[in-house]
N, CA, C and O atoms as a printed pandas DataFrame, in Angstrom:
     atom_number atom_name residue_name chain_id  residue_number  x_coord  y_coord  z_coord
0              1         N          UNK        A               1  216.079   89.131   77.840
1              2        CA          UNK        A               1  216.923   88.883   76.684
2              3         C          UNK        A               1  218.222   88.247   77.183
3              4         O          UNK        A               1  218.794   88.603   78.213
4              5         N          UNK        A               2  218.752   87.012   76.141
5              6        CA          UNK        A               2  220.021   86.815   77.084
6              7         C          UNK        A               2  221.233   87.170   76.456
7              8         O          UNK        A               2  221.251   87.889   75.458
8              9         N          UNK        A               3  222.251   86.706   76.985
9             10        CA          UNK        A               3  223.705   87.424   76.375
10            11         C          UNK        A               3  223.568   86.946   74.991
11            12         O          UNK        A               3  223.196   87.715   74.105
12            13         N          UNK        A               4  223.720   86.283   74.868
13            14        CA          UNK        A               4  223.814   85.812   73.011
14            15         C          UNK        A               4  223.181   86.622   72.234
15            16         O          UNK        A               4  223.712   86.906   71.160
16            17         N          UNK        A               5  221.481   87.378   72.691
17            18        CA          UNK        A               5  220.152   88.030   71.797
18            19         C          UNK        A               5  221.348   89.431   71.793
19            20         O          UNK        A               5  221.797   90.045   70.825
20            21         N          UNK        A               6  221.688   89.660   73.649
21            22        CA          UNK        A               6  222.298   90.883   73.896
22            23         C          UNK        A               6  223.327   91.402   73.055
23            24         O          UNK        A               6  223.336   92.581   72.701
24            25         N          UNK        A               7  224.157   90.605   72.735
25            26        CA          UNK        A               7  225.652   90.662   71.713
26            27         C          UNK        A               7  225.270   91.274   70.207
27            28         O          UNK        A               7  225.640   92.210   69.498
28            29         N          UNK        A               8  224.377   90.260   70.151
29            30        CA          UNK        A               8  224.116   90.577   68.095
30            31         C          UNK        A               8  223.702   91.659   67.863
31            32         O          UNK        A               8  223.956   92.287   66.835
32            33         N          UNK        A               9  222.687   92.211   69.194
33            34        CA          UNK        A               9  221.700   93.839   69.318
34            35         C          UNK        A               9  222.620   94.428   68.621
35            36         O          UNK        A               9  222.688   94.817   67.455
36            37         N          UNK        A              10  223.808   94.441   70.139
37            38        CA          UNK        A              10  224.361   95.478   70.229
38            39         C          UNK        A              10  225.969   96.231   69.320
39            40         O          UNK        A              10  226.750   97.157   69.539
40            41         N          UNK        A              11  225.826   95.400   68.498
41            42        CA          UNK        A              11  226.414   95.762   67.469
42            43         C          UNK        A              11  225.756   96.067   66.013
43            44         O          UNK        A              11  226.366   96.220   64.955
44            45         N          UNK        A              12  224.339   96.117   66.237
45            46        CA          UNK        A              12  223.671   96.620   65.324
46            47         C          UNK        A              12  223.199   98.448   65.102
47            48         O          UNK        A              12  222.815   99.066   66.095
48            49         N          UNK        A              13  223.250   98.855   64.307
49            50        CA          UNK        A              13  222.551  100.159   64.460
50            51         C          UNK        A              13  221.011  100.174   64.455
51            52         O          UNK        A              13  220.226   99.226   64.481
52            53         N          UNK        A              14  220.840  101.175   64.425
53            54        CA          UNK        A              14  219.187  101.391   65.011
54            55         C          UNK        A              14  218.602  101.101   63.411
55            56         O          UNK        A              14  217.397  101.286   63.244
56            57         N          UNK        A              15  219.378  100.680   62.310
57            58        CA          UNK        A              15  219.039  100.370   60.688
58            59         C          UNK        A              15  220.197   99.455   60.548
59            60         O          UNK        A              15  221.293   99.743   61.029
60            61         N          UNK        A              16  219.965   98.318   59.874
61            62        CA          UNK        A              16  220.438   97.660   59.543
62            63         C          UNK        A              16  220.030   96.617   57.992
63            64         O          UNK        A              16  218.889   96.723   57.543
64            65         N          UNK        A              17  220.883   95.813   57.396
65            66        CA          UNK        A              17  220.613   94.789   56.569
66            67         C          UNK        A              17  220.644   93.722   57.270
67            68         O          UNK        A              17  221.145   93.547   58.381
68            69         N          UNK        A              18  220.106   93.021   56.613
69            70        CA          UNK        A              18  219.946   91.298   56.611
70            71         C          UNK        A              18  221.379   91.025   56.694
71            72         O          UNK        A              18  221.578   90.444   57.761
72            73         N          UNK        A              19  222.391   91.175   56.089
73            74        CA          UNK        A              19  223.887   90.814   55.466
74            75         C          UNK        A              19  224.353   91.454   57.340
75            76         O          UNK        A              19  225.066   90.821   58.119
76            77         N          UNK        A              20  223.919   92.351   57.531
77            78        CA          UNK        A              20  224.634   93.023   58.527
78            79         C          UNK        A              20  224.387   91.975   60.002
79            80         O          UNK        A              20  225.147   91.682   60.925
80            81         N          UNK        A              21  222.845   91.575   59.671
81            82        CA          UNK        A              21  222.785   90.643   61.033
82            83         C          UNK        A              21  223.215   89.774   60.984
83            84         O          UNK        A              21  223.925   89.332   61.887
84            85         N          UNK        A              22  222.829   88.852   59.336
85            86        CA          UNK        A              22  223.619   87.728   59.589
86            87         C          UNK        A              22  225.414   87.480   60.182
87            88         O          UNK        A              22  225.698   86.453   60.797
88            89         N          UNK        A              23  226.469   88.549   59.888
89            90        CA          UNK        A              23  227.552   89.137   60.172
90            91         C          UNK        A              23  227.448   88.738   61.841
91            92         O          UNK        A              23  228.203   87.973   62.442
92            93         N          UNK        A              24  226.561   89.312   62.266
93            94        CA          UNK        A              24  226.472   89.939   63.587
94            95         C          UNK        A              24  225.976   88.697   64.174
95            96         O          UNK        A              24  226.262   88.500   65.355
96            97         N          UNK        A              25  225.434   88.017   63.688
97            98        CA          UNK        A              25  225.127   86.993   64.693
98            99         C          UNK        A              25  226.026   85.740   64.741
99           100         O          UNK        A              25  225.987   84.959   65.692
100          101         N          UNK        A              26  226.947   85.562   63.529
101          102        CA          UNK        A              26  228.205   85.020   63.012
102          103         C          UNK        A              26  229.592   85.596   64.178
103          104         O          UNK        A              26  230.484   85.027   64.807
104          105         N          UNK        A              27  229.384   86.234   64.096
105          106        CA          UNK        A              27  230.694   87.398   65.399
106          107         C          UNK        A              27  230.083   86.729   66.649
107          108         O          UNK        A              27  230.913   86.019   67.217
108          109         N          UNK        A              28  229.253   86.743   67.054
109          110        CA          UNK        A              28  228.159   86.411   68.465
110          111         C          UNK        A              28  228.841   84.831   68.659
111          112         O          UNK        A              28  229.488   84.335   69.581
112          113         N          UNK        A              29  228.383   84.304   67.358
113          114        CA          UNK        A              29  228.235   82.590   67.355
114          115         C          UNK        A              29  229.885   82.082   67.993
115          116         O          UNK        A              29  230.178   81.283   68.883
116          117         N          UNK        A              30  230.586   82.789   67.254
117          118        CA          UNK        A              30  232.094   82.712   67.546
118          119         C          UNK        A              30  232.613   83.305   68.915
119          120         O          UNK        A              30  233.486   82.667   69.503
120          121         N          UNK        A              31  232.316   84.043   69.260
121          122        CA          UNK        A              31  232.389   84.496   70.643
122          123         C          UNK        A              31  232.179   83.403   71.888
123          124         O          UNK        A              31  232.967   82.912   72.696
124          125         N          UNK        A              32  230.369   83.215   71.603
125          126        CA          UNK        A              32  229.884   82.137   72.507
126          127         C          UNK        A              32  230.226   80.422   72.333
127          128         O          UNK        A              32  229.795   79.356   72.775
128          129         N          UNK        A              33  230.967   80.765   71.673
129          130        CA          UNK        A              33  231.378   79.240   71.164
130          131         C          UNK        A              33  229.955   78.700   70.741
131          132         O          UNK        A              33  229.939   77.494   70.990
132          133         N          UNK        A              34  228.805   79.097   70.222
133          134        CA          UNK        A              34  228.175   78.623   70.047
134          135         C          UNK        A              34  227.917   77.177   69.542
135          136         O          UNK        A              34  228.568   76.783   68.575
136          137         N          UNK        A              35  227.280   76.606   69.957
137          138        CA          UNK        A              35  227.086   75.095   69.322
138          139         C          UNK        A              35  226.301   74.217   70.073
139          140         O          UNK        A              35  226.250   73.033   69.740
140          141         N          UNK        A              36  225.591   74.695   71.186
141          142        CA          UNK        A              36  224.593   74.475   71.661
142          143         C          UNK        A              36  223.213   74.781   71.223
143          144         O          UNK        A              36  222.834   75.913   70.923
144          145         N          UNK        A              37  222.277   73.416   71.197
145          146        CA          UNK        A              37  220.910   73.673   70.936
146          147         C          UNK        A              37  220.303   75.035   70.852
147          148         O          UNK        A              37  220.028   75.605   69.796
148          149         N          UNK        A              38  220.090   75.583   72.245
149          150        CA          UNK        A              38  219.806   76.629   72.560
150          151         C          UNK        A              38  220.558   77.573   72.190
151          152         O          UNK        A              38  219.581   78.311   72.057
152          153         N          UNK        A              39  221.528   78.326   71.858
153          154        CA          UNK        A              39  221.633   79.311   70.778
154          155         C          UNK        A              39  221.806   79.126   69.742
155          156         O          UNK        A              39  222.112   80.138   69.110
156          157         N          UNK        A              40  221.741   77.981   69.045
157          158        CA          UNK        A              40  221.520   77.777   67.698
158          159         C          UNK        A              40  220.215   78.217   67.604
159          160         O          UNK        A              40  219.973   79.132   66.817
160          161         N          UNK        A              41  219.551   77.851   68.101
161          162        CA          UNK        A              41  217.653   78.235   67.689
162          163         C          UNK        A              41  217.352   79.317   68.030
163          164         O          UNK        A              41  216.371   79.819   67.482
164          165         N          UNK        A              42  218.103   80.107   69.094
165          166        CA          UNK        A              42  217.755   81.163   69.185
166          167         C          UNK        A              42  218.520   82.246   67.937
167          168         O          UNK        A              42  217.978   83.343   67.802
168          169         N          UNK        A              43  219.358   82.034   67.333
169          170        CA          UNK        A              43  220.524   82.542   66.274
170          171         C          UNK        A              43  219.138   82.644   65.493
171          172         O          UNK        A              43  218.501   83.697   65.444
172          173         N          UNK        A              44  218.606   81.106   64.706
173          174        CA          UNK        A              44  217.697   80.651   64.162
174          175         C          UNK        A              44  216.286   82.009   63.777
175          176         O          UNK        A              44  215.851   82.643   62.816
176          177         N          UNK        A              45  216.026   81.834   65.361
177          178        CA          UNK        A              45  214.615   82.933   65.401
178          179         C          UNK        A              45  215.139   84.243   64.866
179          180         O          UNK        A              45  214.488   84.838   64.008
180          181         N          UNK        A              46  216.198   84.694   65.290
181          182        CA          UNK        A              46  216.150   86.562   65.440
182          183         C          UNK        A              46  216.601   86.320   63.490
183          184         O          UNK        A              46  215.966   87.046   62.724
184          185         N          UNK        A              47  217.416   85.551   62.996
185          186        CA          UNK        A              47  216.862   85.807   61.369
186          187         C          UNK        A              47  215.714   85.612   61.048
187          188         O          UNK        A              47  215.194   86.580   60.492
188          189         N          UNK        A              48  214.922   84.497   61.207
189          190        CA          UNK        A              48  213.460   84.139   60.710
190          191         C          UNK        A              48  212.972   85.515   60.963
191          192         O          UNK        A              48  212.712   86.247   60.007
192          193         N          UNK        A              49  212.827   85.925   62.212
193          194        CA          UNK        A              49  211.769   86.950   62.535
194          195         C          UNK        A              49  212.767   88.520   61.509
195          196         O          UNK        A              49  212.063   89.421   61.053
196          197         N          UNK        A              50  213.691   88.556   61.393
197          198        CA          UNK        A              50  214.579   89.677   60.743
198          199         C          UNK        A              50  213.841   89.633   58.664
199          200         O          UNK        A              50  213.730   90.522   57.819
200          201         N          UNK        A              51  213.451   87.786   58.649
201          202        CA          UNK        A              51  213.276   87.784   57.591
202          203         C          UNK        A              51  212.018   88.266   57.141
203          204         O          UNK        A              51  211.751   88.728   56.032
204          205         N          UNK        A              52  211.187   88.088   58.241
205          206        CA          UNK        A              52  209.555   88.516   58.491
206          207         C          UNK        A              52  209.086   89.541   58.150
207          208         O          UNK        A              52  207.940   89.845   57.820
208          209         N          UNK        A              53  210.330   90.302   58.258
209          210        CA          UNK        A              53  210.037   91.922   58.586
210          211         C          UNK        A              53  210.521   92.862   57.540
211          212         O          UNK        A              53  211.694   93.237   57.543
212          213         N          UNK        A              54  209.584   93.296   56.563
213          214        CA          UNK        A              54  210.264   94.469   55.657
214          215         C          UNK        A              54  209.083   95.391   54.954
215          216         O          UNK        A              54  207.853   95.446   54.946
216          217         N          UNK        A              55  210.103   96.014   54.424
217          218        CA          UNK        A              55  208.854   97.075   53.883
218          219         C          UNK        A              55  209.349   97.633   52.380
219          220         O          UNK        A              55  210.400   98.268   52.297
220          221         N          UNK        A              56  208.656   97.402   51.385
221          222        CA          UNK        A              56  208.465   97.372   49.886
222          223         C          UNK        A              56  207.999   98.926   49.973
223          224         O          UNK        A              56  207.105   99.418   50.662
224          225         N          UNK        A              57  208.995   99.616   48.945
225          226        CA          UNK        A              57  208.822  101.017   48.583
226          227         C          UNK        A              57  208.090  100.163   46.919
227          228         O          UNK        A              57  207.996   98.962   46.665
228          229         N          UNK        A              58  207.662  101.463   46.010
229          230        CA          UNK        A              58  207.034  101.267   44.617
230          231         C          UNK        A              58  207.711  102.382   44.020
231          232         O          UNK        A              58  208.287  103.051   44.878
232          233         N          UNK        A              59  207.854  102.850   42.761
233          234        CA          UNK        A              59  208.011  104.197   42.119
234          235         C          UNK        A              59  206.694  104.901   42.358
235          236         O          UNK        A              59  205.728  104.264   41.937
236          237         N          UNK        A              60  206.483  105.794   42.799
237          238        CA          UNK        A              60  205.669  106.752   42.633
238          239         C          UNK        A              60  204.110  106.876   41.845
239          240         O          UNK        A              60  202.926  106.923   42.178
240          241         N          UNK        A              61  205.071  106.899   40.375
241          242        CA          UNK        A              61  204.452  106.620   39.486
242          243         C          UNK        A              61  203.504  105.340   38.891
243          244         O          UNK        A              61  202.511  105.383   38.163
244          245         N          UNK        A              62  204.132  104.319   39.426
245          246        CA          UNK        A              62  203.156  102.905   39.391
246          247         C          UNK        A              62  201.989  103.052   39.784
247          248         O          UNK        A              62  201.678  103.853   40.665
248          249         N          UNK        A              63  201.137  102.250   39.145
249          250        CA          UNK        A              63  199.771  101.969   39.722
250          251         C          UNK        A              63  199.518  100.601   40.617
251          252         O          UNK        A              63  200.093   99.513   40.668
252          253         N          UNK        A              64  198.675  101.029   41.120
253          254        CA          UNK        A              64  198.664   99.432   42.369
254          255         C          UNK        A              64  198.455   98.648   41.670
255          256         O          UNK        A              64  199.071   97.595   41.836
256          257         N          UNK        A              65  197.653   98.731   40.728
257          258        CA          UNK        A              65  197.664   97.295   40.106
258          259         C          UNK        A              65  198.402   96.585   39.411
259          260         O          UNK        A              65  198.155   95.611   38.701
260          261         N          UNK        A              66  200.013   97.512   39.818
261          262        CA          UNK        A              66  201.348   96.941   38.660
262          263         C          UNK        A              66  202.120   96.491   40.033
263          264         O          UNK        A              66  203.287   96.138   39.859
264          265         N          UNK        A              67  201.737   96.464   41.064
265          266        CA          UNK        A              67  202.557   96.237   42.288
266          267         C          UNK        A              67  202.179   95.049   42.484
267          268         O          UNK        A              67  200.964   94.862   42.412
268          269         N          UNK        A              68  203.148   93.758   42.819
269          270        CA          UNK        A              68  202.899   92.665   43.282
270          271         C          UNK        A              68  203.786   92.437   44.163
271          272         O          UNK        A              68  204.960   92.789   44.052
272          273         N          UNK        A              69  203.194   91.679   45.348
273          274        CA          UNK        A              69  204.292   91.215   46.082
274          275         C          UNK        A              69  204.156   89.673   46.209
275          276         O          UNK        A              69  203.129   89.156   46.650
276          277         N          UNK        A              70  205.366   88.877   45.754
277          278        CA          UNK        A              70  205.574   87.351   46.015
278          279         C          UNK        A              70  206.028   87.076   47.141
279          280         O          UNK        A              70  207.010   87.634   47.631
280          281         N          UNK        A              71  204.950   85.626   48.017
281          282        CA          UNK        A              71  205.967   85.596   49.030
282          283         C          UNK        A              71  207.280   84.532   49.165
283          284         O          UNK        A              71  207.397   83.442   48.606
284          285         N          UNK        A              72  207.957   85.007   49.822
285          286        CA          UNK        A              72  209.548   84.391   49.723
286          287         C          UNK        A              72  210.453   83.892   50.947
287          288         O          UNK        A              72  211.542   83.317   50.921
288          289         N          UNK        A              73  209.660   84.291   52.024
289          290        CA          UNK        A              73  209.959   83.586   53.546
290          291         C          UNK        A              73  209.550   82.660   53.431
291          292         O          UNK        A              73  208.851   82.231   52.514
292          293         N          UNK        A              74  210.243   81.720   55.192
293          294        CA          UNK        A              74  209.052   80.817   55.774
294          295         C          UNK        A              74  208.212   81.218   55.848
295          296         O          UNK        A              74  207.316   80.636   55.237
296          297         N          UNK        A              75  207.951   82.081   56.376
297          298        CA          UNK        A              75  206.569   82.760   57.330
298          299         C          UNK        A              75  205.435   83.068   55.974
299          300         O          UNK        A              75  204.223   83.230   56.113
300          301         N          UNK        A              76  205.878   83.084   55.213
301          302        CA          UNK        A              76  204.975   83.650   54.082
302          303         C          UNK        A              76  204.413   82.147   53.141
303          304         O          UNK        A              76  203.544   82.235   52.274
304          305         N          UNK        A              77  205.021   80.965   53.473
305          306        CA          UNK        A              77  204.846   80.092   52.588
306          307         C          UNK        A              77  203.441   79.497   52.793
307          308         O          UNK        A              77  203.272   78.375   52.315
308          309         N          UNK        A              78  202.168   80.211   53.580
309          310        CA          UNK        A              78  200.924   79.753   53.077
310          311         C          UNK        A              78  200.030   80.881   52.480
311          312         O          UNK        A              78  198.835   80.885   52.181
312          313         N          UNK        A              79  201.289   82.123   52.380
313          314        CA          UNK        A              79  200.327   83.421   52.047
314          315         C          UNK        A              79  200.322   84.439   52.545
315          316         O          UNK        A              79  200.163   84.393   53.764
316          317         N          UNK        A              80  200.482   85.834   51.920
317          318        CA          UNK        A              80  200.713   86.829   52.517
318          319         C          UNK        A              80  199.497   87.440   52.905
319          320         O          UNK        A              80  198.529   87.206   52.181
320          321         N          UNK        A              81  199.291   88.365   54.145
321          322        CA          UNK        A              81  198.494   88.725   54.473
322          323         C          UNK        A              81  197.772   89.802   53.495
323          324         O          UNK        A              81  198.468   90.160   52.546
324          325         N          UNK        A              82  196.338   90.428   53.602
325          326        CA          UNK        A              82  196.507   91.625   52.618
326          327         C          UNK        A              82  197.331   92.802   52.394
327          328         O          UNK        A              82  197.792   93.351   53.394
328          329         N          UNK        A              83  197.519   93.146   51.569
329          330        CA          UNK        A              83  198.700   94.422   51.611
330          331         C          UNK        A              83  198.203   95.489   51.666
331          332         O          UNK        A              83  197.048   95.403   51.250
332          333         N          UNK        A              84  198.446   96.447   51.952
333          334        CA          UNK        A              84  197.689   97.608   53.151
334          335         C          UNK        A              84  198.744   98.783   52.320
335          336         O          UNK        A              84  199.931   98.847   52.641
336          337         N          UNK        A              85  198.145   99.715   51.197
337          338        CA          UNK        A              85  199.126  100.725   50.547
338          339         C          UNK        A              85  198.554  102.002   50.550
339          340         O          UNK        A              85  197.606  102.493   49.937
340          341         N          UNK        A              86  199.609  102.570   51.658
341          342        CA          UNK        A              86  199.296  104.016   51.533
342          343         C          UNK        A              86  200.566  105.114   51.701
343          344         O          UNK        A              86  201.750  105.092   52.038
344          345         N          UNK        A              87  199.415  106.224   51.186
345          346        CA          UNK        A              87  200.840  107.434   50.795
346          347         C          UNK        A              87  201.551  107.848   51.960
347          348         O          UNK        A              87  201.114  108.050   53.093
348          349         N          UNK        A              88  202.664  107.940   51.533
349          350        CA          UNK        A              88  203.973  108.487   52.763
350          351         C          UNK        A              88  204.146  110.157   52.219
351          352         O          UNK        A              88  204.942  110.910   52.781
């Protein structure tokens, strides 16, 4: 991992928002003077992949067949994989 990935970590908690990384990688960018290729794209990845990643609660009470999920990433723009729902 290099200093730039290292910086944004480590001002994150072990839970975080989207709002919180983007913050955090904004603080990083300014630090490293960023403006080079290479941590721009790397800035780039750790949101994409931050955007990749979540997890959809339901009410309780819903039935699966009232649950939809749209997708709304890059990563999702040929289709979400199947959705896999089970009890917690």
């Amino acid at each position: 991992m290099g200093d730039f990935s290292r910086q944004v970590l480590q001002t994150l908690g072990s839970s975080f928002t989207l709002d919180d990384l983007r913050a955090s990688l904004s603080r990083a960018a300014e630090d490293f003077h960023a403006r080079d290729q290479e941590t721009v794209a790397t800035a780039r990845k750790i949101l994409t992949l931050a955007q990749s990643n979540y997890e959809v609660q339901f009410a309780p009470d819903s039935r699966v067949s009232e649950r939809v999920l749209f997708p709304v990433t890059p990563s999702q723009s040929n289709g979400i994989e199947d959705a896999r729902f089970v009890p917690v």
